[in-house]
C-alpha positions as CSV (number, residue, x, y, z in Angstrom):
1,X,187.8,102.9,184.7
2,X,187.2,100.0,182.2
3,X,187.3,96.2,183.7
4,X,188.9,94.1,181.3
5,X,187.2,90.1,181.3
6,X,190.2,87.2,180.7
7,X,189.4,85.1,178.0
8,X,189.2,82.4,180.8
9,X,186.3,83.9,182.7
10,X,184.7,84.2,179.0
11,X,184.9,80.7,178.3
12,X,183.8,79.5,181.3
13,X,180.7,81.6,181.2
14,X,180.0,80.2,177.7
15,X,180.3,76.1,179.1
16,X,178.2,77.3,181.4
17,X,175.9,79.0,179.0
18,X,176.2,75.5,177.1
19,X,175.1,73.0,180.0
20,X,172.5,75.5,180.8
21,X,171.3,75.1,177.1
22,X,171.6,71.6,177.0
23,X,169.1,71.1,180.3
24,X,166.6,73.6,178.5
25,X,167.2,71.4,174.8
26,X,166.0,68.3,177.1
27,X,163.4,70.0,178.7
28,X,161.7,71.4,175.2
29,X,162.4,67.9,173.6
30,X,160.3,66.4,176.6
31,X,157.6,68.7,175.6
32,X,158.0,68.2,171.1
33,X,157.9,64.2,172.5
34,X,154.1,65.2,174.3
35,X,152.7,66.6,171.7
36,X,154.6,66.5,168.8
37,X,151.9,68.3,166.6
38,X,152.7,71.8,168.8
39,X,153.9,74.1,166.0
40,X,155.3,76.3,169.1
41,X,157.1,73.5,171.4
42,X,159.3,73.0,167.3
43,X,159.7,76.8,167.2
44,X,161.1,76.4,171.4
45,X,163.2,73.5,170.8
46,X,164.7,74.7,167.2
47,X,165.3,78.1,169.2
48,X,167.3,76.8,172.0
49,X,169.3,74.4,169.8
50,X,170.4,77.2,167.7
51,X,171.1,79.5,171.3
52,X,173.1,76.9,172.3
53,X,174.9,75.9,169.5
54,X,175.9,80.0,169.5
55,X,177.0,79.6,173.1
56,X,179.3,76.4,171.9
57,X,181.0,78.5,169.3
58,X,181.7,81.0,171.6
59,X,183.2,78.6,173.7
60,X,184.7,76.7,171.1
61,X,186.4,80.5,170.4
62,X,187.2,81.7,173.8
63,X,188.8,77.9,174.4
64,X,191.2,78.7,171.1
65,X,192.3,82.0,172.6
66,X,193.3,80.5,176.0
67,X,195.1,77.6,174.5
68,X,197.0,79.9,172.3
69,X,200.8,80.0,173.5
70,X,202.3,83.2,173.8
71,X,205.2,84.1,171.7
């Protein structure tokens, strides 16, 4: 027996996903403003952004789909 997820619980996972990401994009900017000659806090920080921006889109998708009127 498959469980099938709404679009609705998808979405909110990913804006949750997305505020998650945002903390952890302050947090790793905190650490590139420290010591800003750390090649590994760029490679953190240029990592989450791009994790998060993924997250967005799939938000940005999943909000589309639930908006979407029925015909």
């Amino acid at each position: 027996m498959s469980m099938i997820t709404s679009y609705r619980v998808k979405r909110n996972i990913s804006f949750a996903l997305v505020i998650v990401g945002l903390a952890c994009i302050a947090a790793r900017a905190w650490e590139v403003a420290m010591e800003p000659r750390s090649g590994k806090a760029w490679f953190e920080l240029c990592g989450i952004i791009l994790i998060t921006y993924l997250c967005f889109d799939n938000f940005q998708i999943y909000r589309r789909k639930t908006n979407k009127p029925i015909n």
